[in-house]
C-alpha positions as CSV (number, residue, x, y, z in Angstrom):
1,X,32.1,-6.5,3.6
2,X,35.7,-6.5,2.3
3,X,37.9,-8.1,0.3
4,X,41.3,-9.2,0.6
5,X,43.7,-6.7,-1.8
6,X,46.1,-9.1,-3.4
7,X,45.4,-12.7,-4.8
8,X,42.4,-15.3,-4.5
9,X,43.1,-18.4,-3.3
10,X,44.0,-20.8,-5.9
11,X,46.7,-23.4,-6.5
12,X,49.9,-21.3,-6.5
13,X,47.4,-17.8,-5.8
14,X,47.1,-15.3,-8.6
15,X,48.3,-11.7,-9.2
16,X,45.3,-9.5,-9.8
17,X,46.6,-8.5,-12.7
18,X,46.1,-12.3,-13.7
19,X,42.9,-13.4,-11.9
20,X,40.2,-12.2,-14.7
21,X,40.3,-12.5,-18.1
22,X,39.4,-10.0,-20.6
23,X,36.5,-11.7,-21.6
24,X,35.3,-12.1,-18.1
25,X,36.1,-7.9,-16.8
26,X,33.9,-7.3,-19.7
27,X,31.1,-9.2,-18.1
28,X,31.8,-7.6,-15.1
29,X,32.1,-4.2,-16.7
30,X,28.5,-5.0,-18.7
31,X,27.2,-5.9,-15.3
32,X,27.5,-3.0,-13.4
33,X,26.8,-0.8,-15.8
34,X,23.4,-2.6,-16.3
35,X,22.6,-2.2,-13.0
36,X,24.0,1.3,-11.8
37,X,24.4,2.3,-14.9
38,X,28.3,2.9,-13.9
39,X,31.1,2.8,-16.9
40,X,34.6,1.2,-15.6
41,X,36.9,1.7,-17.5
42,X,39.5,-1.2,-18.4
43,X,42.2,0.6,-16.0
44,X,39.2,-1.1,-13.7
45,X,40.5,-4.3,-13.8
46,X,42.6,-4.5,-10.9
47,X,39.7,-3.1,-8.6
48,X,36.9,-5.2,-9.6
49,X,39.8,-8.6,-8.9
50,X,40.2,-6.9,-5.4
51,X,36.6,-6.3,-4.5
52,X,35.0,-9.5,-5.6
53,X,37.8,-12.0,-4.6
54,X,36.0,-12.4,-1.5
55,X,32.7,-13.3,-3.2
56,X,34.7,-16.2,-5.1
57,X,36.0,-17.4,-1.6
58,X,32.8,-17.4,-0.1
59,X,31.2,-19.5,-2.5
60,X,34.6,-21.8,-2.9
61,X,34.7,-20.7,-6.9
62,X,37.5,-20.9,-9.3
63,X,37.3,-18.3,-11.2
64,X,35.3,-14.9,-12.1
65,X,33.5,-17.0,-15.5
66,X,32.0,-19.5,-12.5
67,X,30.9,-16.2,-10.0
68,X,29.4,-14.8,-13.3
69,X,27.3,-17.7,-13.9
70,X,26.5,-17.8,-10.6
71,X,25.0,-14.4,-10.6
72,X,23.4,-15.2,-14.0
73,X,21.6,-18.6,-13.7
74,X,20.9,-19.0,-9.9
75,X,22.4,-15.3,-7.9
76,X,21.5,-16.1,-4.2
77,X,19.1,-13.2,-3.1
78,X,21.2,-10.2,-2.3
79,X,24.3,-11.4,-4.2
80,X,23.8,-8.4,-6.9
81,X,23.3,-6.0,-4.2
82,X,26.5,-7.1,-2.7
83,X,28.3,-6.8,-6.0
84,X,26.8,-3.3,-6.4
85,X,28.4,-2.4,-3.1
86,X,31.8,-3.8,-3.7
87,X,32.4,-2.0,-7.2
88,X,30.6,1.5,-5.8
89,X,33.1,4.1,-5.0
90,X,32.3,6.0,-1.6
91,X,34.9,9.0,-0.8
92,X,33.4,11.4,0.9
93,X,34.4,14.3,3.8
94,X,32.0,16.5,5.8
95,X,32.5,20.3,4.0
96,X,33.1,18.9,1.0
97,X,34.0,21.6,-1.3
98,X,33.4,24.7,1.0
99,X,32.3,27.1,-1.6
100,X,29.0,25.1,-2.0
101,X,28.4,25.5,1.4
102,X,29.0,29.1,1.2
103,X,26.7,29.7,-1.7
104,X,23.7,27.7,-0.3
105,X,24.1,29.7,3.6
106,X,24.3,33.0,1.2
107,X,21.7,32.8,-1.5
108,X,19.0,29.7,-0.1
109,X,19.1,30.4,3.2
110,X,19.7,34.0,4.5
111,X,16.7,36.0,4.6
112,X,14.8,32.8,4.6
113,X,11.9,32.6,7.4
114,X,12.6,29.4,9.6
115,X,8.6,28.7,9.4
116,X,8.8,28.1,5.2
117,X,9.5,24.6,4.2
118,X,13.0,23.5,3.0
119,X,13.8,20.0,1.5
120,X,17.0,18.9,0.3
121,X,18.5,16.0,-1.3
122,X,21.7,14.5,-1.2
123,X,21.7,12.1,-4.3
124,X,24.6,10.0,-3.5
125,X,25.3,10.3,0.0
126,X,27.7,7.7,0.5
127,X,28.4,7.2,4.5
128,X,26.1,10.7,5.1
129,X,28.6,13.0,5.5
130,X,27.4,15.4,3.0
131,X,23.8,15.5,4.1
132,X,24.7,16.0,7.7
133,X,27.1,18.3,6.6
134,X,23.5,20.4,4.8
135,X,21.9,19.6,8.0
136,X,24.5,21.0,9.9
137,X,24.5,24.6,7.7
138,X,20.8,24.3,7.9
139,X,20.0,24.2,12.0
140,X,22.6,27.0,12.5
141,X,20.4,29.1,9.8
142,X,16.7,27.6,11.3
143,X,17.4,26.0,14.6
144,X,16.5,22.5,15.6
145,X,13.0,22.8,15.3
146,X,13.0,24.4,11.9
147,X,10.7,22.9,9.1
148,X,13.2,21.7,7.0
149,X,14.3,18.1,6.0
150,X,17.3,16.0,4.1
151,X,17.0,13.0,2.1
152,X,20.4,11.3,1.7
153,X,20.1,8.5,-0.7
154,X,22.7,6.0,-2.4
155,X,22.4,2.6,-4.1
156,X,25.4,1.0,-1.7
157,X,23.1,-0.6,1.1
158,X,26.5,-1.1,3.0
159,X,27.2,2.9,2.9
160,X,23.5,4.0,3.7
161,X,23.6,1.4,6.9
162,X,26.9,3.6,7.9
163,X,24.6,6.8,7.3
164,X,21.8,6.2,9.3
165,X,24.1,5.3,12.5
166,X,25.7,9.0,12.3
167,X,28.8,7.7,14.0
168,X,32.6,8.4,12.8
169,X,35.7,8.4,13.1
170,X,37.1,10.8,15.7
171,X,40.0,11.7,12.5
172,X,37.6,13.0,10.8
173,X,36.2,15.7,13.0
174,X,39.1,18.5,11.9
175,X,36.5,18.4,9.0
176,X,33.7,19.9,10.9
177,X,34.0,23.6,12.1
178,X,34.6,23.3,15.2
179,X,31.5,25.3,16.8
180,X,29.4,22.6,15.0
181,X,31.0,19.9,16.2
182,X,30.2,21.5,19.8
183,X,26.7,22.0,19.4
184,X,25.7,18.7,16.9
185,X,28.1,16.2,18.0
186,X,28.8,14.1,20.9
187,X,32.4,12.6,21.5
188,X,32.0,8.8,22.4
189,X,33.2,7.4,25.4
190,X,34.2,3.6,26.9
191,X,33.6,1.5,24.3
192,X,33.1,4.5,21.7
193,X,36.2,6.1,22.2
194,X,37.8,7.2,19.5
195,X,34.4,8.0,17.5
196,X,31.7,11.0,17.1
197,X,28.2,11.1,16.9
198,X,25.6,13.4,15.3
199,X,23.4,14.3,17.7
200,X,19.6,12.9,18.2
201,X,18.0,16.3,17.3
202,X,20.0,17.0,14.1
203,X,19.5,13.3,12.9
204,X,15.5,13.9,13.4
205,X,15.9,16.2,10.4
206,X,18.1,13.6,8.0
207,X,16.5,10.7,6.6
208,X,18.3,8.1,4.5
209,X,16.5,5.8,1.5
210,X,18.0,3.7,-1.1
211,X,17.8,5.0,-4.3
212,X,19.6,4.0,-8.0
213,X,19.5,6.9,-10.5
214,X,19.6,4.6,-13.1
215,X,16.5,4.0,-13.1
216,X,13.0,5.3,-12.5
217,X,12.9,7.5,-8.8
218,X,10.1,6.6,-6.5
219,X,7.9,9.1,-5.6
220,X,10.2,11.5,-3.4
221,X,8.1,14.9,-3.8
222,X,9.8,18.3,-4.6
223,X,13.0,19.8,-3.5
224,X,14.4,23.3,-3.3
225,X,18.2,21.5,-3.1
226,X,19.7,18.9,-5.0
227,X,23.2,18.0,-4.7
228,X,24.5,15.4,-7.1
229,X,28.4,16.2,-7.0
230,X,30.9,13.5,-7.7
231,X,29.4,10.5,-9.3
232,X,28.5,12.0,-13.0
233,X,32.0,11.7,-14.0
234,X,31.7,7.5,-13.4
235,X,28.7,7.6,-16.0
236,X,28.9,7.4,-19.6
237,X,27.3,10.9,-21.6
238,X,23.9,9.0,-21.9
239,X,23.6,7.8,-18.6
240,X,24.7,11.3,-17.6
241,X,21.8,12.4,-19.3
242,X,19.3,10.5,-17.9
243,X,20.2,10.7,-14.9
244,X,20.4,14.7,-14.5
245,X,17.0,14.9,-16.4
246,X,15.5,12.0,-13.6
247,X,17.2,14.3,-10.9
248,X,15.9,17.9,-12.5
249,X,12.6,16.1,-12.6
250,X,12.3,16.2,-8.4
251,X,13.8,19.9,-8.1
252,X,11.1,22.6,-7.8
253,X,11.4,25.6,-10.3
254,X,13.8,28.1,-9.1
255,X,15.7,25.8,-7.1
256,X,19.3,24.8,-7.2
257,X,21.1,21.6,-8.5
258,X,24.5,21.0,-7.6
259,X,27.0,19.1,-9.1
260,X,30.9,18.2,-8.6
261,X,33.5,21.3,-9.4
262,X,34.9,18.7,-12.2
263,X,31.5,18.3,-13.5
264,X,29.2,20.0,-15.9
265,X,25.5,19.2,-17.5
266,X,25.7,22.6,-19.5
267,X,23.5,21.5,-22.5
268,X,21.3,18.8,-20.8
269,X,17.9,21.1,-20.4
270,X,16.7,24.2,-21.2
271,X,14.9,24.0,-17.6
272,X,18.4,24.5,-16.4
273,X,20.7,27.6,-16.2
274,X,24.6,28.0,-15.3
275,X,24.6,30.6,-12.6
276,X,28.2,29.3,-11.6
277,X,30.8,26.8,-12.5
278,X,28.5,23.3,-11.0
279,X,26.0,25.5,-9.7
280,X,22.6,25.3,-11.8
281,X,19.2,27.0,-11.6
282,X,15.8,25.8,-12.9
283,X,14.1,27.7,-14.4
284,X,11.4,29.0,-12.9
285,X,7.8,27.8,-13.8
286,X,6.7,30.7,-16.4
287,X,10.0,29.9,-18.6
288,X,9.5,25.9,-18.3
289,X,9.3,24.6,-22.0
């Protein structure tokens, strides 16, 4: 679901700039934060005009105070999911950040035997890029038939439903080395021209599940991988906080927690140690506190 990127439709239209008051981004900037427990800052304003103008259309409102009320007194069901998903940011690429990649083939999985459980988690998936990307590294180390498993999760339900399909973007396959994309991918044809597939086996391995960090997880087990790169740096320092200690709270001792390169949690638990810039270790159970 998108929104138009300009004006909404009102009596002589409106610049973005002009559309929401100060009063009413604040609302707006209270809301999401209560709910994914994302800061936006007030260089935000523009962006939250352009993503919700459509929801004001929709329901034939005249201004963000009435779509507010709306979602206060009487929110149809769904309608604070959909906001959720219009103010989420999803960039994403397949690779992201090579040296990651490189770290987890050379010190998780070589010399690993195939027959030993692995379970990963991408914690904010976005459109599944990054956990195919895991599963991808992952089969070439074990093979298809491998015990190992990836949870991708994210709280945009509109991202997640992109995830689960495993289709793209033919542009985008000059991120994916090029023997991978021969032996996971399928090229579409006719009326997927111009789009790529991951294939049936790899996606056997990948699961997908809606998850917010800001709040309490479900019950997701242990993992021996936990990337959670590029979404602490939308999150104020206690929300950071909470959510890293939430995370740490699923990864099994001596695994590895990942964040982004501009990131760092240095500080947030003894149960954690820098082992490289966004690279982190827990502890392992004898030195748990």
């Amino acid at each position: 679901m998108e929104c138009n990127s300009v004006a909404l439709n009102k009596p002589g239209g409106l610049l973005a700039k002009d559309a929401i008051s100060n009063r009413e981004f604040a609302q707006f900037q209270q809301l999401i934060y209560d709910l994914a427990g994302i800061t936006l800052g007030d260089h935000k304003k523009n962006l939250v005009v352009t993503r919700l103008a459509c929801r004001l259309r929709h329901y034939s409102l005249n201004s963000f105070a009435e779509y507010y009320r709306l979602l206060m007194e009487n929110a149809p069901a769904g309608e604070l999911q959909v906001v959720v998903d219009q103010l989420t940011t999803n960039e994403t690429h397949f690779f992201r950040e090579p040296k990651h990649f490189r770290f987890i083939k050379t010190h998780l999985l070589d010399g690993r035997s195939s027959q030993e459980p692995l379970r990963c988690w991408s914690a904010v998936c976005s459109t599944g890029e990054e956990p195919y990307s895991l599963a991808m590294l992952l089969a070439d180390s074990f093979g298809g038939d491998g015990d190992w498993t990836v949870l991708g999760s994210d709280i945009n339900s509109n991202v997640l439903a992109n995830a689960c399909r495993g289709q793209y973007s033919i542009s985008r396959q000059n991120e994916v080395p090029v023997r991978y994309l021969k032996q996971y991918c399928l090229r579409g044809v006719r009326s997927h021209q111009g789009t790529f597939l991951i294939n049936n086996q790899l996606r056997q391995h990948v699961h997908f599940k809606q998850i917010n960090l800001n709040g309490p997880l479900p019950n997701l087990g242990l993992f021996d991988l936990i990337l959670l790169r590029n979404v602490l740096i939308y999150f104020s320092a206690e929300t950071k906080r909470d959510v890293v200690l939430r995370v740490l709270s699923q990864l099994k001792p001596g695994g590895y927690l990942l964040v982004g390169h501009s990131e760092t949690i240095t500080g947030i638990s003894d149960q954690l140690r820098l082992i490289k810039p966004s690279i982190y270790q827990r502890n392992d159970v004898n030195n748990i506190h």
